[in-house]
N, C-alpha and C positions, 0 to 999 in steps of 0.2 A: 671366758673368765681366766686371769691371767693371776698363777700362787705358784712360790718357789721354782720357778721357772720352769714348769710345766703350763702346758694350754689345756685344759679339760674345757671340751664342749658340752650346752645340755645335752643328755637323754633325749633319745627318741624311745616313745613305746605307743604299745595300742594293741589292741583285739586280733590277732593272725588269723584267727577261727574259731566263732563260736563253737558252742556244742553243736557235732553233726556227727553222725551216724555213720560209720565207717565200712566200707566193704570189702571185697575179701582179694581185690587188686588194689596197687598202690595209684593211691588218686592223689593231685595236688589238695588239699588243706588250706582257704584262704588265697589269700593275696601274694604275688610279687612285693616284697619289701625295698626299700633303697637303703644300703647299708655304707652308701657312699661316706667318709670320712671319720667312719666307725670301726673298732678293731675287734670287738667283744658283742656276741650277742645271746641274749640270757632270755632261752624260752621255758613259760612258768605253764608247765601241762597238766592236765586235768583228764584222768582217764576214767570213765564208770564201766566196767566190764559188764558185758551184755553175756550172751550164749557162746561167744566166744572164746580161746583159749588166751590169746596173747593180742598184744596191740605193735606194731611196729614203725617206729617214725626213722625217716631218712632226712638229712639236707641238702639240699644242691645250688648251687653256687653261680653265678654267671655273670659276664660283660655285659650284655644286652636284658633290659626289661621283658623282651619278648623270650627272652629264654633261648635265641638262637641257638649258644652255645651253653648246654649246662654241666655243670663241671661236678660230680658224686664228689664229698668228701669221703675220705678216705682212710682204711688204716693198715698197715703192714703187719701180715701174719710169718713168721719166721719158726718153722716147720724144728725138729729135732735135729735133722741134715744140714741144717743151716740154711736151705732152700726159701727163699721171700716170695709171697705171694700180697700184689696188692690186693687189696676190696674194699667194696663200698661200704663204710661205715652205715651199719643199720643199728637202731637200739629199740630192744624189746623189754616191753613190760608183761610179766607174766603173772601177776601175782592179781589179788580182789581190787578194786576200783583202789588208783592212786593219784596221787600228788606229786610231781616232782619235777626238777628246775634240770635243765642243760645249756652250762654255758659251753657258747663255741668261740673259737676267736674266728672272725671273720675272713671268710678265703674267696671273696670275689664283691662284686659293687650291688649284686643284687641277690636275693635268698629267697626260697620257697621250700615248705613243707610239705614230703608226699606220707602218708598213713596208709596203712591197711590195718585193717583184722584177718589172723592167722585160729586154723581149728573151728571145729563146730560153727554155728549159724550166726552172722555178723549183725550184732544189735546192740552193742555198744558204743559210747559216742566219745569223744577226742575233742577237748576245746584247747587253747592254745595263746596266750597273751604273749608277747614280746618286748624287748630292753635293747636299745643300743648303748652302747658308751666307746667312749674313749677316752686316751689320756696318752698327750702327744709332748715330746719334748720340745721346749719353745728355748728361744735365747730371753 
């Protein structure tokens, strides 16, 4: 669909991971997604704390569906000294069972979600819906 000279594509979305039960290594969550010609992806998570302290979601990035090459996004910690350390972008929820959205902008053609539960005995579950969009500038 072609407005003010932008191209906006439909939305892709769907179920990444129903409710499942998380454990206390990071597992993938779901499916390989194709994010092909997408630049934004908005995942709407669903956390019910079980025995556990914390929930932790990561996203990784790749060329290939099979995940050949998976690429951690990422974020720059810049120490007092001025010293940069990269690392892998992890986000934890620590708080009673929640709701809540993480948009990313898209950094490779394909995406998967890895969770764990962190602290005490893992009995909490992680569900996980997803949104692609875009909005590309057209002549």
């Amino acid at each position: 669909m072609k407005s003010g000279g932008n191209i906006k594509r439909d939305p892709k979305a769907g179920v990444l991971v129903a409710a499942t039960t998380l454990t206390g290594t990071y597992a993938v969550q779901g499916n390989v997604i194709s994010a092909h010609a997408y630049d934004q992806i908005t995942l709407f998570c669903s956390w019910v704390k079980g025995d556990e302290t914390s929930c932790e979601i990561k996203l990784e990035f790749s060329d290939t569906a099979a995940f050949t090459n998976a690429y951690d996004q990422i974020v720059v910690n810049t120490d007092a000294a001025g010293e940069s350390t990269i690392l892998s972008r992890n986000y934890t929820v620590d708080t009673a069972s929640k709701k809540f959205i993480l948009n990313i902008a898209s950094q490779g053609f394909y995406f998967r979600v890895k969770a764990k539960a962190t602290g005490g005995t893992p009995t909490g579950t992680l569900a996980i819906n997803y949104r692609c969009d875009t909005v590309q500038k057209g002549g």
